[in-house]
C-alpha positions, 0 to 999 in steps of 0.5 A: 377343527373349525368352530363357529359359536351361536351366542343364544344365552343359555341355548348358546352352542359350538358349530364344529367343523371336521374333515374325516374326525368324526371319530371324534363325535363323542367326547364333542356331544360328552362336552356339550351334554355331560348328563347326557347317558343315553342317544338315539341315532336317527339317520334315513337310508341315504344316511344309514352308513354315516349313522351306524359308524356315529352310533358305534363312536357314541358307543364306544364314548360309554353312551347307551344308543339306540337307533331309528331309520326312514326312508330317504325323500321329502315325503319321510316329514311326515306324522307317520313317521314322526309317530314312529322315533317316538315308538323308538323312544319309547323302546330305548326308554327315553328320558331327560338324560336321553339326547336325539342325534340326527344324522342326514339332510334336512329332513332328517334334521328337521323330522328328528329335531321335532321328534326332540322337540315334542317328546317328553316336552323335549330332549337334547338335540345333536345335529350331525349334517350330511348334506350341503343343504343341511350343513349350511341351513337347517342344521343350524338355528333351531328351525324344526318340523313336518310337512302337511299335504296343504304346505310344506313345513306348516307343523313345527317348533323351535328347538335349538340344538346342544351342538352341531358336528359338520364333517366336510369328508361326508361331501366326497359321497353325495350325490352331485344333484344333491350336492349342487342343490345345497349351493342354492342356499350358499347363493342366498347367503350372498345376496342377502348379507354378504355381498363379497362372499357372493363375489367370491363365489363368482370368482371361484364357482369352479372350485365350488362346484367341484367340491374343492376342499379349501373351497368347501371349508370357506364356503361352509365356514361363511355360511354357518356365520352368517345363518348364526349372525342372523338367529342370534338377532331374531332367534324366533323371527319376531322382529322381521330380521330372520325373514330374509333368510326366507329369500326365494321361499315364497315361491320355491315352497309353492313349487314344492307344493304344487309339484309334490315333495320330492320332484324338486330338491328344495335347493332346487326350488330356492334357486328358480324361486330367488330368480322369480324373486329378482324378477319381481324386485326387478318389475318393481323398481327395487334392482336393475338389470345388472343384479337380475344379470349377475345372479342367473350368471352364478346359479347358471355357473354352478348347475342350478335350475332358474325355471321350473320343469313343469308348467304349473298353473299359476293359480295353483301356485298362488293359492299355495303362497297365499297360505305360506307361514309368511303370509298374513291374512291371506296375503302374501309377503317376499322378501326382495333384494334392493341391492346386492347383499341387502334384502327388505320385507315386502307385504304390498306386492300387487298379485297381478304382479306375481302372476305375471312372474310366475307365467313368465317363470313356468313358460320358460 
């Protein structure tokens, strides 16, 4: 087993990572939560057989689990369904010694790591990914919430968990439109901090792709030190350094936005975005041509979308990123590579600007 630690103090926490353990699940959350005596397993019917196997292993570890499904999809963020693990909780008399164990992709980790964080003033929570996507973002830094039909994400809190259980052998069954969404995020760690590890994914972005163990491992390894470097430092985004985590999400959550939860795959959207922002970096002198080159090349390499599928209109998408949680008075605020693992806040980028990216983008 691999471990990578988040240093956070006393919120401090072990990312392990298994392949095929996962058997071992239970003396893992009995270490990190020893007054720990009872769990609800939350998973989405993507998830489910993951989720029944991991509340038969808390089981047997002597923990009183109960469990709540949602449907799979984006639209499963929402107050309905967050009203619903809090009737589950309820029901499994939930109390400080209960701990949340999210089981599945982002939404899940995000819908039921809010559910733990809001009820009874909050609960232990236990992250156990499914997805690329979750394994190397969500599941990791405490980032919690729902959706509201104005803008993704805009409900949330900040709720480190107790531990996070990644099990690589859970990739063999993900779909590949899933599973090539994911590697969206893993780019972005490249750009923004690593500039070697963005070279070692052009130089192995075959064995990625095709989701080659050794690969896999490396990949999920980096990554998770990377995202864990960064919240050790800006664990609350006050000091601007977790913003670069948020390359590209200007724009990828207004296609999100404007395209309606669930038409893109939000590594989907993160990948047009982060080549919509490395055009306007471009526009405004901060990169050359090779970056913008070398970036398309990967994403391109490994299946990911660089244009939308649609043509929304771009006051439509504007309006939507006017009102992005990185926005400050209404204006709008990117983060932009000046060079190949490095990455600045922007809050003075001219909106003709952005306009003529994003029609350049959607014409495509």
């Amino acid at each position: 087993m691999e471990t990578v630690r988040v240093n956070l103090g006393s919120r401090s926490y072990d990312i392990a990572l298994t392949h095929g353990a996962t058997a071992n699940l239970g003396a893992f959350v009995r270490a990190a939560l020893p007054k720990t005596s009872s769990v609800l397993v939350v998973g989405d019917s993507n998830s489910w057989p993951h989720a029944e196997s991991i509340q038969a292993t808390l089981t047997r570890a002597g923990l009183r689990a109960g469990s709540a499904v949602v449907p799979a999809g984006e639209a499963s963020k929402c107050l309905e369904r967050l009203a619903g693990l809090y009737d589950a909780l309820y029901e499994l008399a939930a109390d400080r010694s209960t701990a949340v164990v999210a089981v599945g992709g982002g939404v899940i980790g995000d819908l039921a790591g809010f559910a733990a964080a809001t009820y009874n003033r909050g609960l232990p929570l236990v992250m156990v990914p499914t997805t690329l996507l979750s394994m190397v973002d969500s599941s990791v830094g405490g980032k919690t919430g729902i959706n509201h039909p104005k803008g993704k994400n805009l409900i949330g809190s900040f709720h480190q968990p107790a531990g996070v259980w990644i099990d690589l052998a859970f990739l063999n069954t993900l779909p590949a439109r899933e599973f090539i969404s994911g590697l969206a995020e893993v780019v972005k760690y490249g750009v923004i901090l690593d500039a070697a590890f963005f070279a070692y994914l052009e130089s192995n972005s075959h064995a990625v792709r095709t989701r080659d163990p050794g690969a896999l491992l490396r990949v999920v390894t980096r990554s998770c030190r990377l995202k864990a470097d960064v919240v050790e430092q800006d664990e609350y985004e006050r000091t601007g350094l977790r913003a670069v985590l948020n390359y590209g999400h200007t724009f990828a959550h207004a296609f999100e936005t404007c395209g309606g939860y669930g038409t893109l795959l939000h590594g989907e959207a993160v990948s047009i975005g982060m080549e919509c922002a490395a055009q306007l970096a471009r526009k405004l002198g901060l990169i050359g041509d090779e970056f913008v080159s070398r970036q398309t090349k990967l994403l391109d390499a490994l299946g990911l979308p660089t244009a939308p599928p649609t043509r929304w209109p771009a006051d439509d998408l504007i309006a939507v990123m006017r009102r992005d949680k990185k926005a400050v008075g209404g204006q709008m605020r990117f983060i932009l590579p000046t060079r190949l693992g490095e990455v600045k806040l922007f809050d003075d980028v001219p909106e003709p600007l952005v306009r003529t990216v994003l029609e350049s983008a959607v014409s495509r």
